[in-house]
N, C-alpha and C positions, 0 to 999 in steps of 0.2 A: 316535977316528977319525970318527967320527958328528958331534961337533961341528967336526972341519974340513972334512967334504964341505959340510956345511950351512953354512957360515961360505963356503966357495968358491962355492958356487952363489949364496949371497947378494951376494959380491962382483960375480959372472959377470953377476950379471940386471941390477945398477945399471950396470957397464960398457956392457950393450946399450944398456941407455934413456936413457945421455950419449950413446950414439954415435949413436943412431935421435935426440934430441934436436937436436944440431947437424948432425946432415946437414938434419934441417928445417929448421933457422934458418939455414941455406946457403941452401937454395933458394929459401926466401921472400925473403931479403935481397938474392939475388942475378938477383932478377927474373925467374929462368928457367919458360919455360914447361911445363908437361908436356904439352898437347894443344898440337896445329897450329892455326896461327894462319890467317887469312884473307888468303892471295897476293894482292896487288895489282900492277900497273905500272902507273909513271906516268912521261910522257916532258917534259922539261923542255928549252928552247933553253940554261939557266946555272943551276947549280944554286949559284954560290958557293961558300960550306967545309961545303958540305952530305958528314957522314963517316956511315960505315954505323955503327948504333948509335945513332944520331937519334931519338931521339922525335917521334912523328907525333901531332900533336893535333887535336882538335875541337872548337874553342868552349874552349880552355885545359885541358881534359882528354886526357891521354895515352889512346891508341886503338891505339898499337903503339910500331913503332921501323922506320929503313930498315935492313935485311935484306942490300943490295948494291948498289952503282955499278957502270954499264955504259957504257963509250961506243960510239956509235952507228953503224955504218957508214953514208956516204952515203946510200947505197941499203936503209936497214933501214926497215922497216914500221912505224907509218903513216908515210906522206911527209906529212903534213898539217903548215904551219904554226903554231906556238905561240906567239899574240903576235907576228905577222910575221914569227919566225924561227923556222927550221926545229930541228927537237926534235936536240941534240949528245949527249942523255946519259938513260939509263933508271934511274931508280931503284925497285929493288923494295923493296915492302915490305910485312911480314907484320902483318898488324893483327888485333886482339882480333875474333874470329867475333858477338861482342854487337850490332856494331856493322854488319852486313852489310845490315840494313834501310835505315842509314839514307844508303848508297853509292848512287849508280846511273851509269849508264853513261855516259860526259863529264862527270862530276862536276870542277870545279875545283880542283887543289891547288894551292899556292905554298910557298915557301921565305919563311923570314922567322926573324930572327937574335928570342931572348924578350928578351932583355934589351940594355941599351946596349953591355957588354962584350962578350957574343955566349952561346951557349951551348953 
């Protein structure tokens, strides 16, 4: 009786440490974050096939991903033109908090496809 409780328990602790195992190779694989990332908006006149899930880089380094597409009412804040045309679509997006030095206020982003096939 003694060698099966001790024989179950030995089984019980290996089953935890597969299961606590691949839940971490989930989450590392699966890119998720566990702390809040740093909210950004940014308003574009075209964003192309820009889809939420985008990776946002800097100098070719990943710095987040877009978060959500919004389009814009006429009348939504700011009215300022972007590029002579008026901003159609907001895209939020959440980016790694490392990175928050090196933001400032009317910083430039743009849309641009990595590769020839697109990405």
């Amino acid at each position: 009786m003694a060698k099966t409780a001790h024989l179950e328990a030995k089984v019980g602790a290996f089953v935890l440490l597969a299961a606590a195992v691949l839940v971490t190779m989930g989450v590392l694989l699966s890119h998720v974050r566990l702390s809040p990332g740093l909210p950004v908006q940014v308003d574009f006149a075209y964003t192309g096939a820009l889809q939420p899930g985008a990776a946002v880089r800097l100098s070719g380094v990943k710095i987040g991903q877009v978060r959500r597409l919004v389009l814009l009412d006429a009348a939504a804040e700011p009215p300022a033109a972007v590029g002579g045309e008026p901003p159609q679509v907001r895209a939020e997006l959440d980016l790694d908090r490392a990175v928050a030095d090196r933001l400032r206020e009317g910083a430039a982003f743009s849309v641009a496809t990595a590769a020839m096939i697109g990405e």
